[in-house]
HTML snippet that shows the backbone in 3Dmol.js (N, CA, C, O; Angstrom):
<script src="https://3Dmol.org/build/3Dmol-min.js"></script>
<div id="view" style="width:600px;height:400px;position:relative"></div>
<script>
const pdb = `
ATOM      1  N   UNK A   1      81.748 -35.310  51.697  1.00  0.00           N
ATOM      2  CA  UNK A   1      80.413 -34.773  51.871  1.00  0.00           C
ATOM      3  C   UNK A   1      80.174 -33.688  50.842  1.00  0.00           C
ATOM      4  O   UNK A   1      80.753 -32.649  50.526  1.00  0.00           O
ATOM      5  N   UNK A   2      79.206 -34.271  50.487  1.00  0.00           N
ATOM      6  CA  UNK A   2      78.793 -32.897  49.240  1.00  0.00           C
ATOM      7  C   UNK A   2      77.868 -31.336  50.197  1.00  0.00           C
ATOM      8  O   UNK A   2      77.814 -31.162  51.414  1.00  0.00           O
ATOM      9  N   UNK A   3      77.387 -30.626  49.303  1.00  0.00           N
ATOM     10  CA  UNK A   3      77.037 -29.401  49.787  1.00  0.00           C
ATOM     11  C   UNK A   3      75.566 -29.934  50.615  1.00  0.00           C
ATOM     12  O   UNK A   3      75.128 -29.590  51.712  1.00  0.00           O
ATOM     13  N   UNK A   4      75.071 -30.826  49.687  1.00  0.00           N
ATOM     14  CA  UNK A   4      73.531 -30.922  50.041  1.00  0.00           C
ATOM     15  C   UNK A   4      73.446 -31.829  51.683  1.00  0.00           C
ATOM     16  O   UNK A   4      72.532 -31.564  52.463  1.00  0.00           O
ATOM     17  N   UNK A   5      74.690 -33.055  52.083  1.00  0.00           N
ATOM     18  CA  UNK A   5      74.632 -33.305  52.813  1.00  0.00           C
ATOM     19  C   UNK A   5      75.135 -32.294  54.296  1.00  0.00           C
ATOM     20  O   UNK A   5      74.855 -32.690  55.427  1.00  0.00           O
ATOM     21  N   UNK A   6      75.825 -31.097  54.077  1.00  0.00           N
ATOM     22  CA  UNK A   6      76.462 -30.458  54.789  1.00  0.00           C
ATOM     23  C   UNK A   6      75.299 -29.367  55.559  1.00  0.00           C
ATOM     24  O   UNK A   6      75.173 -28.980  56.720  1.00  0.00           O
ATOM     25  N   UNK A   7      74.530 -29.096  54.266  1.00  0.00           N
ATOM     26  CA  UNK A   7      73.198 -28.160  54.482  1.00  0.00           C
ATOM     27  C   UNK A   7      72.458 -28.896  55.520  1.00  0.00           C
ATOM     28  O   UNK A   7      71.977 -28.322  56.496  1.00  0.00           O
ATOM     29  N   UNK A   8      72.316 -30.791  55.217  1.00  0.00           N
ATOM     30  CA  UNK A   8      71.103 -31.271  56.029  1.00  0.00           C
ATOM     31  C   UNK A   8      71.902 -31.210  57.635  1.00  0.00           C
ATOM     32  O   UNK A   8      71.298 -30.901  58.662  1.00  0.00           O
ATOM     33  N   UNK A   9      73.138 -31.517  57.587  1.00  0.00           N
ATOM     34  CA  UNK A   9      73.972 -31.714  58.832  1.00  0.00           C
ATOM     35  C   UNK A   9      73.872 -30.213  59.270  1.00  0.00           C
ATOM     36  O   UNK A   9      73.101 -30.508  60.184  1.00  0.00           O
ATOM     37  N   UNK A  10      73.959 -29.236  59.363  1.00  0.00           N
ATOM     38  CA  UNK A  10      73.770 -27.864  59.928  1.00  0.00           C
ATOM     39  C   UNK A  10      72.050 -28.074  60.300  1.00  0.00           C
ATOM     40  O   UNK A  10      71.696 -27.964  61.474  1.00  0.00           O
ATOM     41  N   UNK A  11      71.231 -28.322  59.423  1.00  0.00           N
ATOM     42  CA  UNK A  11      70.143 -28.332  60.048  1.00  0.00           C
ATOM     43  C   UNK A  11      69.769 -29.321  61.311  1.00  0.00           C
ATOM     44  O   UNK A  11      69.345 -28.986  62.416  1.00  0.00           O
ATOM     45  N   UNK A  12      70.020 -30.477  60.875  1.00  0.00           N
ATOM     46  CA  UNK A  12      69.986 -31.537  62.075  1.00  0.00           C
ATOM     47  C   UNK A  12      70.798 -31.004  63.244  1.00  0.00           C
ATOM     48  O   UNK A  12      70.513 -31.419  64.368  1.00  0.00           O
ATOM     49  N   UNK A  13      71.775 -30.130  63.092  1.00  0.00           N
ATOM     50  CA  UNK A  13      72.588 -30.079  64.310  1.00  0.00           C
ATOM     51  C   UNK A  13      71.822 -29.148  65.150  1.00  0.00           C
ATOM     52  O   UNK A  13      71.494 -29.379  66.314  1.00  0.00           O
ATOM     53  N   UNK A  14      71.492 -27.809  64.318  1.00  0.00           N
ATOM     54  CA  UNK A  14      70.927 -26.589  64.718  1.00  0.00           C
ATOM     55  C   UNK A  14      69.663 -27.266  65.405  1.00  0.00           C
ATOM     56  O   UNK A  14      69.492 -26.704  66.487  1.00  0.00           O
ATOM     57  N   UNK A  15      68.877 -28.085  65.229  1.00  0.00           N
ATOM     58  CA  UNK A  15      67.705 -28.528  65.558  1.00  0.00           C
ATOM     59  C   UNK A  15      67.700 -28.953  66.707  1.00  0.00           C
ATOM     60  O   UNK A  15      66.898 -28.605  67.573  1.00  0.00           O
ATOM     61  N   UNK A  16      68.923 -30.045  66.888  1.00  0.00           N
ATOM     62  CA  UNK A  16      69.261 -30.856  67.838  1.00  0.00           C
ATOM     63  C   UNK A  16      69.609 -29.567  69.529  1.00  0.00           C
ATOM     64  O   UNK A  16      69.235 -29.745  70.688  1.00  0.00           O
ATOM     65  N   UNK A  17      70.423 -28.394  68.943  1.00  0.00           N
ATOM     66  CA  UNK A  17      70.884 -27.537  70.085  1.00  0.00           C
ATOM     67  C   UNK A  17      69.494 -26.827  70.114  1.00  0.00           C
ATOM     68  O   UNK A  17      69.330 -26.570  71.306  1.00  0.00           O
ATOM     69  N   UNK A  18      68.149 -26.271  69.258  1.00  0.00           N
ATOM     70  CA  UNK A  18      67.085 -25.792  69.879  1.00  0.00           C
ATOM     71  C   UNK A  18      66.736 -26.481  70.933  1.00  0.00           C
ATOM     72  O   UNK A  18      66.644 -25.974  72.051  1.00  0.00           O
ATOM     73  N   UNK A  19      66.410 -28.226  70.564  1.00  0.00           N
ATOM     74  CA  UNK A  19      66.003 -28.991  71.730  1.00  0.00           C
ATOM     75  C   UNK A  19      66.577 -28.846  73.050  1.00  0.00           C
ATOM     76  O   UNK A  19      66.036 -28.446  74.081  1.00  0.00           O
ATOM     77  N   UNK A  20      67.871 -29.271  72.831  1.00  0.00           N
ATOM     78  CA  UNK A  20      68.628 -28.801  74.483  1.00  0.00           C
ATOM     79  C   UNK A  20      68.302 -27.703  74.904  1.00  0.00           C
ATOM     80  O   UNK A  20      67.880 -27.789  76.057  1.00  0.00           O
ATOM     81  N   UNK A  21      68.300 -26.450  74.407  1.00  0.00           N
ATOM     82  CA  UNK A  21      67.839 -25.506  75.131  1.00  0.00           C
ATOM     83  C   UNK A  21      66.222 -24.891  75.590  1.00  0.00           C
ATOM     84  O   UNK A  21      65.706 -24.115  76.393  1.00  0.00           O
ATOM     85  N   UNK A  22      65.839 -25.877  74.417  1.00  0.00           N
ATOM     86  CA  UNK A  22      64.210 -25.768  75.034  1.00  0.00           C
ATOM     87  C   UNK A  22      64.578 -26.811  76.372  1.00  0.00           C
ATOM     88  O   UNK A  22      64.890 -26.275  77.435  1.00  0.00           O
ATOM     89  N   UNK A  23      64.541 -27.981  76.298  1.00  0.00           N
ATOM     90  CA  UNK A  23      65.035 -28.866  77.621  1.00  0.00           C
ATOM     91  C   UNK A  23      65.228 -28.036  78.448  1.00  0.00           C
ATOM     92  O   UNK A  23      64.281 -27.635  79.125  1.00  0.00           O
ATOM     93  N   UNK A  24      66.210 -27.658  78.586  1.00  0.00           N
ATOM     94  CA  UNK A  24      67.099 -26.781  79.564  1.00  0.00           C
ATOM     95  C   UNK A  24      66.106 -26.310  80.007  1.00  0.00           C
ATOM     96  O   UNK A  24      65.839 -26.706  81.141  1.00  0.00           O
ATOM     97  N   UNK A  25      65.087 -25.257  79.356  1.00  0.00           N
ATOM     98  CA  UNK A  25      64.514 -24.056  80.005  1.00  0.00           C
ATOM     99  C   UNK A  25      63.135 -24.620  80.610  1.00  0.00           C
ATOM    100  O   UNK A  25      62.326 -24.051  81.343  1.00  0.00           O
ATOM    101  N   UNK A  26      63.121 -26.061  80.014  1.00  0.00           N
ATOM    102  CA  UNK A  26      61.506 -26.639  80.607  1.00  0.00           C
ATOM    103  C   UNK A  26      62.028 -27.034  82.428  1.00  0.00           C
ATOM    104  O   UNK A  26      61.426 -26.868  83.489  1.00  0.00           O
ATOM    105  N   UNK A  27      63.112 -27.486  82.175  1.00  0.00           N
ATOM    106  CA  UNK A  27      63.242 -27.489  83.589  1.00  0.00           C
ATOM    107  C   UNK A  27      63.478 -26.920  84.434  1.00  0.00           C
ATOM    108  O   UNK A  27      63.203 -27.376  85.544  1.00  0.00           O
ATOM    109  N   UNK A  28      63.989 -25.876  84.323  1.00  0.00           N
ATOM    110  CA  UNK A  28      63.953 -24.254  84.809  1.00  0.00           C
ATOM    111  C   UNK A  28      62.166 -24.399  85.368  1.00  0.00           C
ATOM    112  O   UNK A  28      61.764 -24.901  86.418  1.00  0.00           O
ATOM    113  N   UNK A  29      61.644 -23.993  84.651  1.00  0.00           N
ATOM    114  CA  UNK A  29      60.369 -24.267  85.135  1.00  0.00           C
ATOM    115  C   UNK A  29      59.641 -25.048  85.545  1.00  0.00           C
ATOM    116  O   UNK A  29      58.670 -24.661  86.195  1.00  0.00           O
ATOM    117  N   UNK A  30      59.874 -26.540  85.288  1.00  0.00           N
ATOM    118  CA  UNK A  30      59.911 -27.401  86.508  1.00  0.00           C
ATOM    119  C   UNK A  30      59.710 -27.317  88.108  1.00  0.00           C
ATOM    120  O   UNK A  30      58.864 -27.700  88.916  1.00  0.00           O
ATOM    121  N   UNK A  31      61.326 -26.388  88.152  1.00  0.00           N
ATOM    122  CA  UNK A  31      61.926 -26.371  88.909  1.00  0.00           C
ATOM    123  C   UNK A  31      61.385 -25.337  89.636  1.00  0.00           C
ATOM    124  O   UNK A  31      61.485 -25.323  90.863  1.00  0.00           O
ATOM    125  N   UNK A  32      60.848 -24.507  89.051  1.00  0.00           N
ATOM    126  CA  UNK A  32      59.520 -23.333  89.403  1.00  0.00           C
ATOM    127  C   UNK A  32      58.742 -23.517  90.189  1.00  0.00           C
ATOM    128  O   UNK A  32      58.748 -22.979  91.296  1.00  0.00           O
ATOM    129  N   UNK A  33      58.049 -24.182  89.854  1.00  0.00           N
ATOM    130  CA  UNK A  33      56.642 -25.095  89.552  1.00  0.00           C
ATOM    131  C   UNK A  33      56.651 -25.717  90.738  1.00  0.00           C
ATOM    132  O   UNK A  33      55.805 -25.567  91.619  1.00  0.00           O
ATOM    133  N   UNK A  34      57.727 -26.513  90.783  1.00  0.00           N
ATOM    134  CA  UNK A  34      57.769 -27.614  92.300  1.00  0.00           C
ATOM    135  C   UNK A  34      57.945 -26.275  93.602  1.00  0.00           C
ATOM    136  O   UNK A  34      57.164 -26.122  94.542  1.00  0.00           O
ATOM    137  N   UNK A  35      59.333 -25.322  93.280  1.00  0.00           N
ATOM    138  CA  UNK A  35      59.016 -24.291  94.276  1.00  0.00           C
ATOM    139  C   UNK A  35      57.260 -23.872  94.823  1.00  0.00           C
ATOM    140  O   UNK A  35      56.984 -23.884  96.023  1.00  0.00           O
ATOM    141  N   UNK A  36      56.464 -23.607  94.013  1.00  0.00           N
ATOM    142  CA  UNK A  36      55.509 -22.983  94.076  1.00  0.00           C
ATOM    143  C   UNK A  36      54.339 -23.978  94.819  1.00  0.00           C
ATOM    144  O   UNK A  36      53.427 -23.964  95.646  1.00  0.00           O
ATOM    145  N   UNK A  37      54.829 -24.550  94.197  1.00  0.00           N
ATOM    146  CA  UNK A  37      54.086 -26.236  94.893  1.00  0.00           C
ATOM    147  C   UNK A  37      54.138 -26.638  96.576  1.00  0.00           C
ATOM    148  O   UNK A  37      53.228 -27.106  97.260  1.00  0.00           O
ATOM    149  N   UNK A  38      55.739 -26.229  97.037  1.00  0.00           N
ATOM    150  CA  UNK A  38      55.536 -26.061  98.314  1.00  0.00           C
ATOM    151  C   UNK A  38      54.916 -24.789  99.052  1.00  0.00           C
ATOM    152  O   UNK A  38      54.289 -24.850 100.110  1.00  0.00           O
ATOM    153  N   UNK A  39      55.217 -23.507  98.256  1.00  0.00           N
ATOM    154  CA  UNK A  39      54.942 -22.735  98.947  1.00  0.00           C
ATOM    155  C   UNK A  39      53.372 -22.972  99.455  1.00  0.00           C
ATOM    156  O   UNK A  39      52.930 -22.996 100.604  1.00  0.00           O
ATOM    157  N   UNK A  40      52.598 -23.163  98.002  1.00  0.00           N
ATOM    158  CA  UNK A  40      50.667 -23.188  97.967  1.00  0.00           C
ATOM    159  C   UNK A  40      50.519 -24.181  99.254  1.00  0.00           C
ATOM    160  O   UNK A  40      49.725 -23.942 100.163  1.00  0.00           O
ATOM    161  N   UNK A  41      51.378 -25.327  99.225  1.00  0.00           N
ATOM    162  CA  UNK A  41      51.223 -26.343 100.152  1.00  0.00           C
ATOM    163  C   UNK A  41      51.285 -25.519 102.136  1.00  0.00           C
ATOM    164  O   UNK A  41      50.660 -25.926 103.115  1.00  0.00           O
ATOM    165  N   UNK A  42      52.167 -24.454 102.063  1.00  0.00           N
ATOM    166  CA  UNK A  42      52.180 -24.371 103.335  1.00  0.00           C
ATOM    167  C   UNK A  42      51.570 -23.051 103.465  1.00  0.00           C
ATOM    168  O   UNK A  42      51.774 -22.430 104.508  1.00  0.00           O
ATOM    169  N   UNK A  43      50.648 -22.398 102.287  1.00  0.00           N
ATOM    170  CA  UNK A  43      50.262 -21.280 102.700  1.00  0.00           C
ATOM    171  C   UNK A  43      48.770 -22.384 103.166  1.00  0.00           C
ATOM    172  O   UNK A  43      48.499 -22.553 104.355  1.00  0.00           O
ATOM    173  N   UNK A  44      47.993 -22.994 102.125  1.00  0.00           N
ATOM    174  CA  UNK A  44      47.106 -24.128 102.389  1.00  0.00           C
ATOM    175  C   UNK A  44      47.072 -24.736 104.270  1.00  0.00           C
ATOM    176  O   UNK A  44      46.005 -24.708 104.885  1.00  0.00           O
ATOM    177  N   UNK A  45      47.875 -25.044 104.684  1.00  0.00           N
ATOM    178  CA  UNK A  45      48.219 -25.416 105.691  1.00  0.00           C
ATOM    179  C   UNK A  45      47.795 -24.533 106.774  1.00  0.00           C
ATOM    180  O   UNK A  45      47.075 -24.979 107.668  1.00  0.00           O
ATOM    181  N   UNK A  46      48.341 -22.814 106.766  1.00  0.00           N
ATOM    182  CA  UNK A  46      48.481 -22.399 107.463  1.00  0.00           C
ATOM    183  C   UNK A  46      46.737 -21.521 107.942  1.00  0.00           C
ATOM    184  O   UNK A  46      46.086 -21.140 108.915  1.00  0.00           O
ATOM    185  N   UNK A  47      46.696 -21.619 106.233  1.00  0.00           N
ATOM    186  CA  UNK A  47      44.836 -20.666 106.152  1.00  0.00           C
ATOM    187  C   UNK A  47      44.110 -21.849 107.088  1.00  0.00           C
ATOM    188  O   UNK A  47      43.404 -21.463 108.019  1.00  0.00           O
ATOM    189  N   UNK A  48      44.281 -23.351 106.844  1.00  0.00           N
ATOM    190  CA  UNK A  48      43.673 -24.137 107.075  1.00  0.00           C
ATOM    191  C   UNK A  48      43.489 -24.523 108.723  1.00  0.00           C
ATOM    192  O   UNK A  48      42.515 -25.033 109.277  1.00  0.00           O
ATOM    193  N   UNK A  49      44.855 -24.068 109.326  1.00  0.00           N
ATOM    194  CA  UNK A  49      45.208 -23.956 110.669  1.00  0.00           C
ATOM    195  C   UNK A  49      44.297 -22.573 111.522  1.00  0.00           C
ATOM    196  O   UNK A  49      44.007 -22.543 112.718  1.00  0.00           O
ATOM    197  N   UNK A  50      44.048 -21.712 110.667  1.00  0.00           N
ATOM    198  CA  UNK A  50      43.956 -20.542 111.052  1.00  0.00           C
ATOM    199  C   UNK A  50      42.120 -20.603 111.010  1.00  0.00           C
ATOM    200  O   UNK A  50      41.438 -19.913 111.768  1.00  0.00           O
ATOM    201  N   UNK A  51      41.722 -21.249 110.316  1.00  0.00           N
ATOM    202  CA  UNK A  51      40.448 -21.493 109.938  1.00  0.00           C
ATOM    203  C   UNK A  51      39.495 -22.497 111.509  1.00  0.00           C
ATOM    204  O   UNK A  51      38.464 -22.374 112.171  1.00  0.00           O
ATOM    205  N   UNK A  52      40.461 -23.252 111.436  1.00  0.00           N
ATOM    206  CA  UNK A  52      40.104 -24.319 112.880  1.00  0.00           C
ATOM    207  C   UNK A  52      40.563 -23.358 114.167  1.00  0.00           C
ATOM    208  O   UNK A  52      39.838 -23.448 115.158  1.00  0.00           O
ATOM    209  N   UNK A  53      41.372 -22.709 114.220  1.00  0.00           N
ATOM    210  CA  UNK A  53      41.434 -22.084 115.466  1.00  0.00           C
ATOM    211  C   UNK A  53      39.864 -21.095 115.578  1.00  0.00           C
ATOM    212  O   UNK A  53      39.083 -21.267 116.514  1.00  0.00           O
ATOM    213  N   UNK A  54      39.595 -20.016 114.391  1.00  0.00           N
ATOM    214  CA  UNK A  54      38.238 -19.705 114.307  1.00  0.00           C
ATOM    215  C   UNK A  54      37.368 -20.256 114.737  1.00  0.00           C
ATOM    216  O   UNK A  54      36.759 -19.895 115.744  1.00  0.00           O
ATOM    217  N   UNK A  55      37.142 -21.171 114.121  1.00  0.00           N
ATOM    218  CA  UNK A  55      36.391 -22.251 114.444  1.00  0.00           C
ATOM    219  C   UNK A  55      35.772 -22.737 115.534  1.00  0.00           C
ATOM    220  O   UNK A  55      34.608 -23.074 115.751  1.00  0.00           O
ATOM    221  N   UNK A  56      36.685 -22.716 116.139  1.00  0.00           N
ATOM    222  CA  UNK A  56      37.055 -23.459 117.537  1.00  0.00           C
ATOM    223  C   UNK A  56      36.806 -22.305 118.718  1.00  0.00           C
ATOM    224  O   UNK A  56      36.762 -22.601 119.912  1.00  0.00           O
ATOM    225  N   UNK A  57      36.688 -21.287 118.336  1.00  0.00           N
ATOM    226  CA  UNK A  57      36.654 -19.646 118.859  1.00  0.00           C
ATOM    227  C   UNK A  57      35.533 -19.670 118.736  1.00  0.00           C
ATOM    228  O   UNK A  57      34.845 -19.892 119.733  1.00  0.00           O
ATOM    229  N   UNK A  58      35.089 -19.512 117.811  1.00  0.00           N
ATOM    230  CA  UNK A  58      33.301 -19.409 117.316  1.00  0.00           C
ATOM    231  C   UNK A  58      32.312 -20.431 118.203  1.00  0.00           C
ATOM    232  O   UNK A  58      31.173 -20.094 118.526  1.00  0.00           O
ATOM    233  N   UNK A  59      32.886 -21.696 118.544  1.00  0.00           N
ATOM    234  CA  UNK A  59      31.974 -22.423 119.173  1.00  0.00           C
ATOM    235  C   UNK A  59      32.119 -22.613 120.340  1.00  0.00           C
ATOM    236  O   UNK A  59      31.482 -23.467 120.956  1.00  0.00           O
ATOM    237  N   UNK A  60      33.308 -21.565 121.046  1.00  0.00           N
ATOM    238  CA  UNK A  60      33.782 -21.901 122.292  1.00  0.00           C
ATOM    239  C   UNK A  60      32.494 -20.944 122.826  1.00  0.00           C
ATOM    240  O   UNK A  60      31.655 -21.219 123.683  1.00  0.00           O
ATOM    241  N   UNK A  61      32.621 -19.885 122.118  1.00  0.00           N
ATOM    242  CA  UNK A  61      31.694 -18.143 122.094  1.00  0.00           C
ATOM    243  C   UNK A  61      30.152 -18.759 122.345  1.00  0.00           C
ATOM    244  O   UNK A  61      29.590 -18.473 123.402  1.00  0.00           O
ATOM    245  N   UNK A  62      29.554 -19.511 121.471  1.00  0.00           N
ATOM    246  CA  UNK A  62      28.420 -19.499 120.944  1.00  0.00           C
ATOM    247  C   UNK A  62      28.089 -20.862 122.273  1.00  0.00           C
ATOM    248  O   UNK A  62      26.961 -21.160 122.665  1.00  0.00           O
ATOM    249  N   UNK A  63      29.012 -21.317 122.618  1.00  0.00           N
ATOM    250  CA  UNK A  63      28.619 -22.179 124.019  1.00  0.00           C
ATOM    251  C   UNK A  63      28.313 -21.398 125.290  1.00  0.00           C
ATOM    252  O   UNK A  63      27.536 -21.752 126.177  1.00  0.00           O
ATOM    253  N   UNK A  64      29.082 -20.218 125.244  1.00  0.00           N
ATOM    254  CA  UNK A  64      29.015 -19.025 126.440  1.00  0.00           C
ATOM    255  C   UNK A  64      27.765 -18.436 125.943  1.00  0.00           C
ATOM    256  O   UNK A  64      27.222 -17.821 126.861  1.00  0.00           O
ATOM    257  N   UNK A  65      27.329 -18.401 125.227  1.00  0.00           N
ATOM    258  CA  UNK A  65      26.191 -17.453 124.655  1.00  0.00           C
ATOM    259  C   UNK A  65      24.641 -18.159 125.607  1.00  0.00           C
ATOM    260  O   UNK A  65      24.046 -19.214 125.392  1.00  0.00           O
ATOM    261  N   UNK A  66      24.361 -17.065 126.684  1.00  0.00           N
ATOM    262  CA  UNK A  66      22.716 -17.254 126.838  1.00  0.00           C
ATOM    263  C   UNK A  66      22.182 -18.050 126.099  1.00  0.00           C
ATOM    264  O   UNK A  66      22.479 -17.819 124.927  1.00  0.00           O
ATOM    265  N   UNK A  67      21.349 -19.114 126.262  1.00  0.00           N
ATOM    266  CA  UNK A  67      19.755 -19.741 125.891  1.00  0.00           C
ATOM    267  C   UNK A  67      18.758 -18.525 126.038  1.00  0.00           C
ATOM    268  O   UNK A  67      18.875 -17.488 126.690  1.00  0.00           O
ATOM    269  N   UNK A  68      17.565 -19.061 125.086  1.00  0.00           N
ATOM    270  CA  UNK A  68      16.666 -17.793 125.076  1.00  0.00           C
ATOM    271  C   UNK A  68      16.006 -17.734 126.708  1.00  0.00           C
ATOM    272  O   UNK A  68      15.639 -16.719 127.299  1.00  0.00           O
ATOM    273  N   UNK A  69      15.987 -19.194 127.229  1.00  0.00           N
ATOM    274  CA  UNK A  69      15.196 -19.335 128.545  1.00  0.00           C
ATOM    275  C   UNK A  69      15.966 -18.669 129.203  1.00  0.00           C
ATOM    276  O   UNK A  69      15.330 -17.735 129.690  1.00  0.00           O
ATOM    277  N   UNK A  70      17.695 -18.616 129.679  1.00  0.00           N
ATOM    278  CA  UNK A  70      18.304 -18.064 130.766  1.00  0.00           C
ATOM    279  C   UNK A  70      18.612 -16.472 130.206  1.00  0.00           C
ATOM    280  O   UNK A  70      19.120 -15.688 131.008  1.00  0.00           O
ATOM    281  N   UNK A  71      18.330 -16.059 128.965  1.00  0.00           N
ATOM    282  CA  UNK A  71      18.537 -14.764 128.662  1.00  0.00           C
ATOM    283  C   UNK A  71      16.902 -13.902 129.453  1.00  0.00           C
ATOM    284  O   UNK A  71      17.051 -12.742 129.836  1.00  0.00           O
ATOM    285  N   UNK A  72      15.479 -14.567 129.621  1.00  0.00           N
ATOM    286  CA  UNK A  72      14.749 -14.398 129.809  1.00  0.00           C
ATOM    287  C   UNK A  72      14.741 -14.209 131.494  1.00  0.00           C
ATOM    288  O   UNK A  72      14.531 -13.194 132.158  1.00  0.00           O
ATOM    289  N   UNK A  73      14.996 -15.338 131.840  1.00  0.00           N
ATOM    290  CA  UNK A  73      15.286 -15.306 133.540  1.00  0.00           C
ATOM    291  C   UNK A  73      16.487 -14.129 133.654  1.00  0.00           C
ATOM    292  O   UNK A  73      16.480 -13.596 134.764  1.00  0.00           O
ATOM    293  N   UNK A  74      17.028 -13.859 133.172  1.00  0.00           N
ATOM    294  CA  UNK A  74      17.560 -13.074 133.256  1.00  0.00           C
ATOM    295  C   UNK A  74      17.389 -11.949 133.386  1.00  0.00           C
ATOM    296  O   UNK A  74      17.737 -11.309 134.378  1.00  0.00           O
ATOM    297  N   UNK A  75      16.911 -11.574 132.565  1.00  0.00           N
ATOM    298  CA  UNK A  75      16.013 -10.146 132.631  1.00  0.00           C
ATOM    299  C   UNK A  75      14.352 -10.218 133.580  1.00  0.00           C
ATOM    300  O   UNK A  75      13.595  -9.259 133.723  1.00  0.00           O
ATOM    301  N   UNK A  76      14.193 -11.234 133.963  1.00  0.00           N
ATOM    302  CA  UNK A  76      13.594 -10.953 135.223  1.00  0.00           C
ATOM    303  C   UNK A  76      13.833 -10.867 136.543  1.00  0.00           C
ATOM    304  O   UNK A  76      13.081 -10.381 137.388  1.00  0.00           O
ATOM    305  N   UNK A  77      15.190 -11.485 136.754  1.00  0.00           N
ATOM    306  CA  UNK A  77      15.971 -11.150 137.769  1.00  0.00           C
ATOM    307  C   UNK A  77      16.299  -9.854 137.931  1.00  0.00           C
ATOM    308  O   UNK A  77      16.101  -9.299 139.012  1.00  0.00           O
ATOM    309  N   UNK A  78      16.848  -9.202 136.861  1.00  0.00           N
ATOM    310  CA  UNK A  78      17.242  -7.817 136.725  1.00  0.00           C
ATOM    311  C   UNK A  78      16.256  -6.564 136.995  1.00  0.00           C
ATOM    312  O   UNK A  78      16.610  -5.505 137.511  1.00  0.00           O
ATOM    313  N   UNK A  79      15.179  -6.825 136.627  1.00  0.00           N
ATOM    314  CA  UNK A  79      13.806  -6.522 136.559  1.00  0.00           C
ATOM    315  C   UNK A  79      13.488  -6.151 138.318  1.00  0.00           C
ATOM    316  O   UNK A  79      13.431  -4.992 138.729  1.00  0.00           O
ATOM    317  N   UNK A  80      13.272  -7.588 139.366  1.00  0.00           N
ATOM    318  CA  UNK A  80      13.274  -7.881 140.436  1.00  0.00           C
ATOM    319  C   UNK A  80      14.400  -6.818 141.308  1.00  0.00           C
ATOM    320  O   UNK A  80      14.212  -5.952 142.162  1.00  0.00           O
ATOM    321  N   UNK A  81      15.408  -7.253 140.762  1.00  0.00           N
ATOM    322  CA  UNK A  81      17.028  -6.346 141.833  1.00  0.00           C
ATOM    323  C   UNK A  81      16.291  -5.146 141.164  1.00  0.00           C
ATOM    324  O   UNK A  81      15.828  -4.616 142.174  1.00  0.00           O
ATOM    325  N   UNK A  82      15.887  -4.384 140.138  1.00  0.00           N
ATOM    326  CA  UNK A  82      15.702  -2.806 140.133  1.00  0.00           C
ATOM    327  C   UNK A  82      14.476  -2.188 141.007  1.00  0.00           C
ATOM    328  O   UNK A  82      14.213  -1.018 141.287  1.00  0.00           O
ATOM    329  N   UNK A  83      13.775  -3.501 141.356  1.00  0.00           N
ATOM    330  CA  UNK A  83      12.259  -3.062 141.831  1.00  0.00           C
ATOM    331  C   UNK A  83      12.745  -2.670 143.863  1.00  0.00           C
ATOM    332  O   UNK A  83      12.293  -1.884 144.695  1.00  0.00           O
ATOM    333  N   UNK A  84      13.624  -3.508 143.875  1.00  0.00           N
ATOM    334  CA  UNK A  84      14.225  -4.113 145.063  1.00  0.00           C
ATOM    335  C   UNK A  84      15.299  -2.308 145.615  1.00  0.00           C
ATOM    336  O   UNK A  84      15.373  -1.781 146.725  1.00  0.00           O
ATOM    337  N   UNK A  85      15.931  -1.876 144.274  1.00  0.00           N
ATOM    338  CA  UNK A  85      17.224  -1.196 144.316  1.00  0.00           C
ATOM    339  C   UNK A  85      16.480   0.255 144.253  1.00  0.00           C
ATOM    340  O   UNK A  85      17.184   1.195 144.622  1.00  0.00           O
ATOM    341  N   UNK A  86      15.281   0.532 143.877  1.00  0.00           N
ATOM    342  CA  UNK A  86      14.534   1.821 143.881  1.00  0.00           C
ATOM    343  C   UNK A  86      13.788   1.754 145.170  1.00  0.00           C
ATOM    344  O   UNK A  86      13.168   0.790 145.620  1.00  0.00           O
ATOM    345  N   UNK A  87      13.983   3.175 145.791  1.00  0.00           N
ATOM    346  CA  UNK A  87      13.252   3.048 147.070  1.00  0.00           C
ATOM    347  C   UNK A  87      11.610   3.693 145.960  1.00  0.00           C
ATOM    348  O   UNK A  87      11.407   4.275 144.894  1.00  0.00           O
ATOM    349  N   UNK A  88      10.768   3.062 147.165  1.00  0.00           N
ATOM    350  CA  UNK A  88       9.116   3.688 146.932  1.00  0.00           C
ATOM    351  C   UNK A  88       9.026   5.067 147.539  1.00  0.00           C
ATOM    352  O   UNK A  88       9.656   5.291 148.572  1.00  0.00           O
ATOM    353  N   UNK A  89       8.400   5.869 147.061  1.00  0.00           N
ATOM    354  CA  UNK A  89       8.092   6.681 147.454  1.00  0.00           C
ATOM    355  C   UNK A  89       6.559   7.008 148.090  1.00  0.00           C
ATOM    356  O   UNK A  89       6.312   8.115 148.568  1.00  0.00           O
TER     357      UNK A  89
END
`;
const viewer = $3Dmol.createViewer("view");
viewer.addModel(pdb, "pdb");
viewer.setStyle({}, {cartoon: {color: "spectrum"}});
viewer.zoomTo();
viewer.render();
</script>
């Protein structure tokens, strides 16, 4: 081997070990990546769980909630028991 082929062989080699270690480090992060992937997956899950229980709160509430008609009778009943609950003078 002459000089000029020895020069290209150091380069090809040197080239060849950047790759592996770029490799190496892509999967490192990969390997990241997929971590993170589950986590988003079960934080997703849990907001999403937490969202329907709300939900489900909100319309349990808003079913208990007076109509304008029985909020009305209502306050005429109340109206009636105070007229009832005050003596006349």
């Amino acid at each position: 081997m002459d000089d000029t082929q020895k020069m290209l062989q150091a380069i090809v080699n040197g080239q060849s070990a950047i790759k592996q270690e770029l490799l190496s480090k892509i999967d490192k992060v990969d390997k990241k990546l997929d971590g993170l992937d589950e986590k988003l997956d079960n934080v997703e899950e849990n907001l999403t769980g937490r969202i329907d229980k709300v939900g489900k709160q909100l319309a349990y509430l808003e079913d208990d909630a007076p109509t304008r008609e029985e909020y009305d009778n209502l306050e005429k009943k109340v109206d009636r028991i105070e007229h009832k609950a005050t003596p006349t003078l």
